[in-house]
FIKOLZA-1660 file (N, C-alpha, C; in steps of 0.1 Angstrom, whole numbers, plus 5000, padded with zeros to 4 digits):
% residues 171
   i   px   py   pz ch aa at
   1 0550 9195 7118  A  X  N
   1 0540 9196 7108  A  X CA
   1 0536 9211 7106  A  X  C
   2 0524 9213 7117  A  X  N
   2 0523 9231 7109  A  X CA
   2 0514 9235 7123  A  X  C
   3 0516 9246 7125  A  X  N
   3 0504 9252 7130  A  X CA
   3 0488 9254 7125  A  X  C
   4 0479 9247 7135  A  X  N
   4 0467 9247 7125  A  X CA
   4 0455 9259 7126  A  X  C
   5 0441 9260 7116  A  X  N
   5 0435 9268 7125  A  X CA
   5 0426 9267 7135  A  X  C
   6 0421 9278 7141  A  X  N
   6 0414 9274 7155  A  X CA
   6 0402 9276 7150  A  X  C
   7 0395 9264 7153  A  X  N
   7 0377 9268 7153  A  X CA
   7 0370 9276 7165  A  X  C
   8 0361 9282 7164  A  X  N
   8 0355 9294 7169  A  X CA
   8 0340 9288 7177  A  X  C
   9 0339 9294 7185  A  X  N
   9 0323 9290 7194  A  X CA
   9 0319 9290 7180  A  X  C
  10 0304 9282 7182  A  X  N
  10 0292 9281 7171  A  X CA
  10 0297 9267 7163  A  X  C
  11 0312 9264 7157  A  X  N
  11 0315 9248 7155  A  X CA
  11 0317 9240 7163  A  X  C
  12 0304 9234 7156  A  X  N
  12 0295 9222 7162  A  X CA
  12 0310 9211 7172  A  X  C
  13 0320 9211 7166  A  X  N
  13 0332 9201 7169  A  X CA
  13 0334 9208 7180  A  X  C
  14 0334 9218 7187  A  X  N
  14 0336 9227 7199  A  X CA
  14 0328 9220 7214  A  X  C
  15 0314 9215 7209  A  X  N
  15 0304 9212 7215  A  X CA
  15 0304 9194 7220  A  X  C
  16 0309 9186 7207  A  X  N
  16 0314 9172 7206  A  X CA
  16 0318 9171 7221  A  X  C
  17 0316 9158 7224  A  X  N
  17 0329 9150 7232  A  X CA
  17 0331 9142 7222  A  X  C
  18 0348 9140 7226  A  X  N
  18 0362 9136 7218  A  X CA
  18 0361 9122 7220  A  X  C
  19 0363 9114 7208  A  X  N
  19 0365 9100 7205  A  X CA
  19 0380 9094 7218  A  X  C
  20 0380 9084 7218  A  X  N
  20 0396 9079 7225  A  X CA
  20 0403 9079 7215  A  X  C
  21 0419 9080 7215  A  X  N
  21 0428 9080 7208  A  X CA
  21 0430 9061 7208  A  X  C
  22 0426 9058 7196  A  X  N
  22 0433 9039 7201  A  X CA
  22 0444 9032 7193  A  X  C
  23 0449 9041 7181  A  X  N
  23 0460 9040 7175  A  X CA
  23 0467 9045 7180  A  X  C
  24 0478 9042 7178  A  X  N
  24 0496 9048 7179  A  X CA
  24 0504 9048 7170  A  X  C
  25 0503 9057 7160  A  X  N
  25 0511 9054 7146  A  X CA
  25 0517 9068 7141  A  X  C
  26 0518 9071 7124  A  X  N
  26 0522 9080 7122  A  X CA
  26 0511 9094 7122  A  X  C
  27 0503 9090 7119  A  X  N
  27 0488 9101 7121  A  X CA
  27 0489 9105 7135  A  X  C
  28 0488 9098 7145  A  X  N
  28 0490 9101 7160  A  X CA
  28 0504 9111 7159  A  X  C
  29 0511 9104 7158  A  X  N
  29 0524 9113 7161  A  X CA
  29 0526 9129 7153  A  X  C
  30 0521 9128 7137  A  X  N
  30 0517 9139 7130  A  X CA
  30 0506 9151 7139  A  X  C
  31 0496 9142 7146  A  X  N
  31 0487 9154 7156  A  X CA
  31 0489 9158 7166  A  X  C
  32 0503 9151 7171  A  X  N
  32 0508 9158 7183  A  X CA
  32 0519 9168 7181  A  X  C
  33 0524 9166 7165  A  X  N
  33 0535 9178 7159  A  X CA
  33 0523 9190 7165  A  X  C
  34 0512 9187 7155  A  X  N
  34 0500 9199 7150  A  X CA
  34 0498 9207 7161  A  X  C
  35 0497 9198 7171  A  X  N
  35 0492 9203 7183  A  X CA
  35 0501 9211 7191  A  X  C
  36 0511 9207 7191  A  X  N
  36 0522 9217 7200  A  X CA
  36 0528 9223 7190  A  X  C
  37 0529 9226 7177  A  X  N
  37 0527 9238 7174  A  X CA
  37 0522 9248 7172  A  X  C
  38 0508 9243 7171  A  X  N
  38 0495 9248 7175  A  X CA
  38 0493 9257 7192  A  X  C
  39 0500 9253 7200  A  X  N
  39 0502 9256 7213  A  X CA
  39 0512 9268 7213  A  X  C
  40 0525 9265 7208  A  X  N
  40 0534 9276 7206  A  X CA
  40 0533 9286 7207  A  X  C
  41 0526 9298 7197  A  X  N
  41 0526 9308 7194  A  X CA
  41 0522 9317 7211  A  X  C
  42 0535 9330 7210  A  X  N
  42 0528 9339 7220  A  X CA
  42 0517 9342 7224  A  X  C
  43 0516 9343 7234  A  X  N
  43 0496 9343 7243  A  X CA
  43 0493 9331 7241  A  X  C
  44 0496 9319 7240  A  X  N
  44 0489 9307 7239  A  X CA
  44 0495 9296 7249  A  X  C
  45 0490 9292 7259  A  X  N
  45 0490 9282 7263  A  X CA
  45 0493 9266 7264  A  X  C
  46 0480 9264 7257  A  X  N
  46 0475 9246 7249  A  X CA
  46 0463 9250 7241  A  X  C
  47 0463 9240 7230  A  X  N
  47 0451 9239 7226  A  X CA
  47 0450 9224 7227  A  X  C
  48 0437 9221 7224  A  X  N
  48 0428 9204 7227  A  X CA
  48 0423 9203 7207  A  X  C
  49 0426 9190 7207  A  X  N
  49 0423 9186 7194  A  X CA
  49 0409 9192 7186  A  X  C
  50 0398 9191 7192  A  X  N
  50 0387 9200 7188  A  X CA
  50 0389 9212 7184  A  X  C
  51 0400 9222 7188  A  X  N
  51 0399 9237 7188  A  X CA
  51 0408 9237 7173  A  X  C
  52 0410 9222 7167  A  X  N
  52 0417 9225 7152  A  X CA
  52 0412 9213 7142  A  X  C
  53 0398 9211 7150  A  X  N
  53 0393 9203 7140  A  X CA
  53 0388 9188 7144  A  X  C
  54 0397 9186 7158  A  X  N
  54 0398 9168 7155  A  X CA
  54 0390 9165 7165  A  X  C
  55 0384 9156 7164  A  X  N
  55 0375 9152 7175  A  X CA
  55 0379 9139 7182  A  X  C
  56 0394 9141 7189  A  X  N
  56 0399 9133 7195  A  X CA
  56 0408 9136 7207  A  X  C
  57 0401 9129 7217  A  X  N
  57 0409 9133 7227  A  X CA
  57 0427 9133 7231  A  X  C
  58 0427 9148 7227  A  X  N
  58 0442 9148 7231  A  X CA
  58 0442 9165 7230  A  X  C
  59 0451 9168 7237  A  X  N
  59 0460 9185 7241  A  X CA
  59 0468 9186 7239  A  X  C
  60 0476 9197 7237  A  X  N
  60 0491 9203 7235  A  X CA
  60 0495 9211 7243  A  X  C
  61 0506 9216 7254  A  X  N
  61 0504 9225 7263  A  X CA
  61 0519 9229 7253  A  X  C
  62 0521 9244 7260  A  X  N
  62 0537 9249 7261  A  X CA
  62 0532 9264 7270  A  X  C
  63 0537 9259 7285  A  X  N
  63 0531 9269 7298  A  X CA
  63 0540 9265 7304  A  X  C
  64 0544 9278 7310  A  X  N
  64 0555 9276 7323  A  X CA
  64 0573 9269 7320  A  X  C
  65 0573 9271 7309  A  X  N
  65 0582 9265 7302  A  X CA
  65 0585 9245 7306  A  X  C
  66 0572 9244 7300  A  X  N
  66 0566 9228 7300  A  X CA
  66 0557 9231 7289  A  X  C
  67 0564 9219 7283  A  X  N
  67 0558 9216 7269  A  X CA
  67 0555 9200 7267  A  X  C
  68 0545 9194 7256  A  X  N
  68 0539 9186 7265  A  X CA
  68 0527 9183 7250  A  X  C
  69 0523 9171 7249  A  X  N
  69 0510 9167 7248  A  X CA
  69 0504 9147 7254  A  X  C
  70 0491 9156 7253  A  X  N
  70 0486 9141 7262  A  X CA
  70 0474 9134 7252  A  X  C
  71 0476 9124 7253  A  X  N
  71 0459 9118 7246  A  X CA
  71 0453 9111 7258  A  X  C
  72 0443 9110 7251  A  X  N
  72 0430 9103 7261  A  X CA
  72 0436 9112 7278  A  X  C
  73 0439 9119 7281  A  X  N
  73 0441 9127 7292  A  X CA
  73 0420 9124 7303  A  X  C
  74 0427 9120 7315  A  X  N
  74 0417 9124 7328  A  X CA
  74 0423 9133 7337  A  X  C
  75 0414 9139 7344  A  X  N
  75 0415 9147 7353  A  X CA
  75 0415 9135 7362  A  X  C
  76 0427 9132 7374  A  X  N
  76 0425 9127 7381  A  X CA
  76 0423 9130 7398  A  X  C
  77 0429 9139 7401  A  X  N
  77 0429 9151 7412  A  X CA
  77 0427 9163 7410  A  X  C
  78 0423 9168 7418  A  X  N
  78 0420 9185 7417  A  X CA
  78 0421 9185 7436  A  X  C
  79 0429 9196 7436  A  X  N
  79 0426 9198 7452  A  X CA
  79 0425 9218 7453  A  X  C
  80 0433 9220 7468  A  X  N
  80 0431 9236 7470  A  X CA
  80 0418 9240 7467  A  X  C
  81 0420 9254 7468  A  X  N
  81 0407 9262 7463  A  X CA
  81 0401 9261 7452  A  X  C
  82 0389 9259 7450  A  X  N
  82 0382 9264 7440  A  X CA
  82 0380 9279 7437  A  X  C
  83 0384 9283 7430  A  X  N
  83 0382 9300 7433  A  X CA
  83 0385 9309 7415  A  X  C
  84 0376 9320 7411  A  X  N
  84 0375 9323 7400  A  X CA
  84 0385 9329 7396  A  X  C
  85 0389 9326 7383  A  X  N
  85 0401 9331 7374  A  X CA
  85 0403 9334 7361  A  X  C
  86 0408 9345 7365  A  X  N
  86 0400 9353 7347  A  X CA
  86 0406 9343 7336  A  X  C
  87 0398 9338 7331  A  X  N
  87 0398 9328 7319  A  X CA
  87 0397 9330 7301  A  X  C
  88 0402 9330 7293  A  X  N
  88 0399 9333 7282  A  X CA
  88 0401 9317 7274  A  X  C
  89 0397 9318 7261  A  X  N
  89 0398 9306 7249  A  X CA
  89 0405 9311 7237  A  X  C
  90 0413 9302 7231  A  X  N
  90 0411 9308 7216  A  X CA
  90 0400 9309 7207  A  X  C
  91 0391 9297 7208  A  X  N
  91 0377 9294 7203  A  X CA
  91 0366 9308 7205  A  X  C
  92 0373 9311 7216  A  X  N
  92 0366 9326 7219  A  X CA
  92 0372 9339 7223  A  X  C
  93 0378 9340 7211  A  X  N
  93 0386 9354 7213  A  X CA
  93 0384 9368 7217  A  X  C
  94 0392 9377 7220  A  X  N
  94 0392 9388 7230  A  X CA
  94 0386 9387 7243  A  X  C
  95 0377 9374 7247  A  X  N
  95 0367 9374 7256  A  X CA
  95 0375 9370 7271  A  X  C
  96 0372 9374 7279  A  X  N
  96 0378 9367 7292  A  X CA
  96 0369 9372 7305  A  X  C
  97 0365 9362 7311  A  X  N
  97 0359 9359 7320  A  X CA
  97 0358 9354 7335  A  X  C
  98 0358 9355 7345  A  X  N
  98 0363 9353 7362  A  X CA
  98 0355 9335 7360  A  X  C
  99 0364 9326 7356  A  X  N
  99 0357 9310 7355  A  X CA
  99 0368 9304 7370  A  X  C
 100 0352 9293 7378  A  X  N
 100 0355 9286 7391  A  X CA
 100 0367 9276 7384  A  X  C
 101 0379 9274 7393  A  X  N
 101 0389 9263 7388  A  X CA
 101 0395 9264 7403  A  X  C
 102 0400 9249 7402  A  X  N
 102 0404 9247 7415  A  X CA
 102 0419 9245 7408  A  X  C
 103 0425 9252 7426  A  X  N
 103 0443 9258 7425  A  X CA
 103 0452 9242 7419  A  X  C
 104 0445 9232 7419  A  X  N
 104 0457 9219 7416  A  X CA
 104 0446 9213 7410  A  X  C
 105 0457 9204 7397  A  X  N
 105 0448 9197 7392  A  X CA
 105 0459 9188 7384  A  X  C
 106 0456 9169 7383  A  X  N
 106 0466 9163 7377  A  X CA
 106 0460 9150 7369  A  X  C
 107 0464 9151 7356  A  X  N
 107 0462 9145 7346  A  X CA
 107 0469 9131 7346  A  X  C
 108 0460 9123 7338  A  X  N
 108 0469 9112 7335  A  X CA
 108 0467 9105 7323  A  X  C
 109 0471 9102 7313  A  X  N
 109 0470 9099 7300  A  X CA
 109 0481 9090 7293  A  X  C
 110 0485 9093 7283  A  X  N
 110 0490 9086 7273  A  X CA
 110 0502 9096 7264  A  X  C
 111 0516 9094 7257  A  X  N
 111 0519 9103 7246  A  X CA
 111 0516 9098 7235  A  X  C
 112 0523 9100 7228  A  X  N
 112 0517 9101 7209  A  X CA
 112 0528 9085 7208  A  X  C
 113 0532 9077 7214  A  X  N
 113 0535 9064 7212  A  X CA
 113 0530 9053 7223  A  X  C
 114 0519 9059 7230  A  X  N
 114 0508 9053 7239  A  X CA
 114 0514 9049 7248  A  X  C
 115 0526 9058 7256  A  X  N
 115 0534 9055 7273  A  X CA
 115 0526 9064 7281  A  X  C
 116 0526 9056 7295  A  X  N
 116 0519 9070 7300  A  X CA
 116 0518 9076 7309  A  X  C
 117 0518 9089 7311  A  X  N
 117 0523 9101 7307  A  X CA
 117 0513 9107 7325  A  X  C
 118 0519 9114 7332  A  X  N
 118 0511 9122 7340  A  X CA
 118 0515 9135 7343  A  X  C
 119 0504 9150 7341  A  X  N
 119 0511 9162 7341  A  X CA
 119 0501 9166 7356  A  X  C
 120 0508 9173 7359  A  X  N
 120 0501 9181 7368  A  X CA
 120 0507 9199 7375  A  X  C
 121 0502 9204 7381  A  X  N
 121 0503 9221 7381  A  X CA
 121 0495 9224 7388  A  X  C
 122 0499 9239 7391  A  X  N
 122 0487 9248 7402  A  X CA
 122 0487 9259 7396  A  X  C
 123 0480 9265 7402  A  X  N
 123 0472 9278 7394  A  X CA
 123 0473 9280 7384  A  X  C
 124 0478 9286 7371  A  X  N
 124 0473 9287 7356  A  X CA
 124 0478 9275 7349  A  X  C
 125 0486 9266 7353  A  X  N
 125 0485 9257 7351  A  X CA
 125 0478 9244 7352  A  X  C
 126 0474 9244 7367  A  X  N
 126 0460 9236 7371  A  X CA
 126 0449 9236 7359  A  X  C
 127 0447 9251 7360  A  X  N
 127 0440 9267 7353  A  X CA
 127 0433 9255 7339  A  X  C
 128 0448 9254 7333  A  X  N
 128 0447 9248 7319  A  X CA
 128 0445 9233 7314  A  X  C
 129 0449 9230 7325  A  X  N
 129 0444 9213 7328  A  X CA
 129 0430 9209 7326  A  X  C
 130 0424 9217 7335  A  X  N
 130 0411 9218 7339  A  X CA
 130 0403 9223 7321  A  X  C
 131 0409 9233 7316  A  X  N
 131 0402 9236 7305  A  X CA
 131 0405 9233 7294  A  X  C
 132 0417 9222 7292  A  X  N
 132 0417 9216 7280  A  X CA
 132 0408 9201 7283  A  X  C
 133 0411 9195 7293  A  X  N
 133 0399 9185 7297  A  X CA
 133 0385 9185 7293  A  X  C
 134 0383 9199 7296  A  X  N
 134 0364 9203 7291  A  X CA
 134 0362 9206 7280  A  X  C
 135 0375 9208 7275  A  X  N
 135 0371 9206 7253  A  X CA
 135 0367 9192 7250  A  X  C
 136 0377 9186 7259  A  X  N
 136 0374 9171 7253  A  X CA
 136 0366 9164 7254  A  X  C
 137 0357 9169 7265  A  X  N
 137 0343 9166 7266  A  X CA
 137 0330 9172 7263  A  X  C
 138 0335 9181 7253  A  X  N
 138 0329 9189 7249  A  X CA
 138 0319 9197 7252  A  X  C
 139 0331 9206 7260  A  X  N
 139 0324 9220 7265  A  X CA
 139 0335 9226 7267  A  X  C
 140 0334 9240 7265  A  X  N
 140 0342 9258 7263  A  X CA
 140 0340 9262 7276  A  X  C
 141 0349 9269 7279  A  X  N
 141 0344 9272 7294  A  X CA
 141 0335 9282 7297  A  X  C
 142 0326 9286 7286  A  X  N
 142 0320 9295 7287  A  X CA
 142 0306 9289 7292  A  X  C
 143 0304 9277 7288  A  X  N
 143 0295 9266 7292  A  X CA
 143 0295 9267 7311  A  X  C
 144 0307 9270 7318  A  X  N
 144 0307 9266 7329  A  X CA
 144 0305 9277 7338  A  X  C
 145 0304 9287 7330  A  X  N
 145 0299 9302 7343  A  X CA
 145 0289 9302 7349  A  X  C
 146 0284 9308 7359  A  X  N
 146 0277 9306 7366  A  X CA
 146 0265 9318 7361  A  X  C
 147 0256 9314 7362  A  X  N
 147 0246 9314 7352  A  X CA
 147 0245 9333 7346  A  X  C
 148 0249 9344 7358  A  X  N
 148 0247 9355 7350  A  X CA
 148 0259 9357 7340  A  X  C
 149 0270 9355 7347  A  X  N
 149 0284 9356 7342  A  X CA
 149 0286 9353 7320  A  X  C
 150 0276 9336 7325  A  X  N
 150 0269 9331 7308  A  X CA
 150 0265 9336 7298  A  X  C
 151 0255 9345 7306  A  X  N
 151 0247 9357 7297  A  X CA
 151 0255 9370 7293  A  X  C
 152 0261 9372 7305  A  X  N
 152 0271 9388 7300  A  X CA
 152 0285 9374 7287  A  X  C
 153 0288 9364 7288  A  X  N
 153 0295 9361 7281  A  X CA
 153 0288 9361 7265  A  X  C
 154 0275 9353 7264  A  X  N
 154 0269 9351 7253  A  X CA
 154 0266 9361 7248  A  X  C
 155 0260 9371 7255  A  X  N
 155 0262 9385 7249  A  X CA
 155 0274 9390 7240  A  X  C
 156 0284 9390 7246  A  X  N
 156 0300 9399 7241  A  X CA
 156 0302 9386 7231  A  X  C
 157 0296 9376 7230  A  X  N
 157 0300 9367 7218  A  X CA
 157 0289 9370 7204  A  X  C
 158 0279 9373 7209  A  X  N
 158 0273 9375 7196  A  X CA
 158 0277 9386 7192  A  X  C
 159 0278 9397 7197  A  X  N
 159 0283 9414 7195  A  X CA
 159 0296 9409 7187  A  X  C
 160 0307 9400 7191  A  X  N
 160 0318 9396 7184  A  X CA
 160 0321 9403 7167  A  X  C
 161 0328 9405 7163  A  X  N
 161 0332 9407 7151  A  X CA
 161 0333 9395 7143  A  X  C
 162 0341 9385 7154  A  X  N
 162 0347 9378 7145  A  X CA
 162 0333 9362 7143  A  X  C
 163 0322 9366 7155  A  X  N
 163 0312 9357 7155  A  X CA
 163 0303 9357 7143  A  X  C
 164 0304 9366 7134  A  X  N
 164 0295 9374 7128  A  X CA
 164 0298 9365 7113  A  X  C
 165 0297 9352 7115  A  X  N
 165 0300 9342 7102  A  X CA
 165 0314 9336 7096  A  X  C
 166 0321 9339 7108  A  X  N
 166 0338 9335 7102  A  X CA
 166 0336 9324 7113  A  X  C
 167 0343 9311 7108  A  X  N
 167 0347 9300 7116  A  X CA
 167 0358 9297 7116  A  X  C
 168 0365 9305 7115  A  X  N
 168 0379 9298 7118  A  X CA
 168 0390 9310 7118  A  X  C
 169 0396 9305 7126  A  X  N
 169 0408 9320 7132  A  X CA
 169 0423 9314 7127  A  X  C
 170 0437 9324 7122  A  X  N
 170 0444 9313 7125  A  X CA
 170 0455 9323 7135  A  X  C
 171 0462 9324 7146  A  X  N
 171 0472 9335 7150  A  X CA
 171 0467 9338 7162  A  X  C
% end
């Protein structure tokens, strides 16, 4: 399908928790094109359905050369350390931040023809597990700093250029 655009902190759909996915059809299959191409592009990771509009639980990864999307995705384990790792979003560009994630973390969900599906990973991939999950429940990881870390974040987001009335990014 296409690569889509990314919504920006301040859309409200950022802040949502994500509906269940309970169809399996062509629209499903069409938002998991969206989504992992949406993931593709260099510096990108995954993106979570929210960060292009949709308010349904599902992600797209392409990390570590694993590519991938999940619906209705849980966090079912996390182990190792909990320990801070500089974090960034597309929703919140140029910004990057020391956010707590713990070193393992493993998913379990569904694909885009409702089989399903278990990913799991350690460290930046753990990393990403962990932060496409918290879209879906709608929260940014900038929600999860520890409380001064929040303020120096909320700060560099209003100062933002791109906060300054534009909602939507695409690249």
């Amino acid at each position: 399908m296409a690569e889509r655009e990314i919504r920006l902190w301040g859309d409200p759909v950022l802040r949502s928790p994500c509906a269940p996915v309970t169809t399996f059809d062509a629209s499903t299959a069409a938002l998991a094109e969206d989504l992992a191409d949406t993931a593709r592009p260099a510096g990108r990771a995954a993106v979570a359905a929210p960060q292009i509009g949709v308010g349904l639980r599902a992600f797209g990864y392409d990390l570590d050369d694993r590519t991938g999307v999940v619906f209705n995705p849980e966090i079912v384990e996390v182990g190792g350390r909990l320990r801070d790792i500089d974090e960034g979003c597309l929703s919140v560009p140029g910004l990057f931040f020391p956010t707590p994630r713990w070193e393992f973390a493993r998913v379990r969900g569904v694909d885009a023809t409702g089989a399903a599906v278990e990913v799991s990973g350690t460290e930046v991939f753990a990393q990403m597990l962990q932060h496409e999950v918290a879209h879906l429940d709608g929260q940014v990881y900038i929600q999860t700093l520890p409380t001064e870390r929040r303020r120096e974040a909320m700060k560099a987001i209003r100062a933002a250029a791109w906060f300054a009335g534009q909602t939507a990014t695409k690249g």
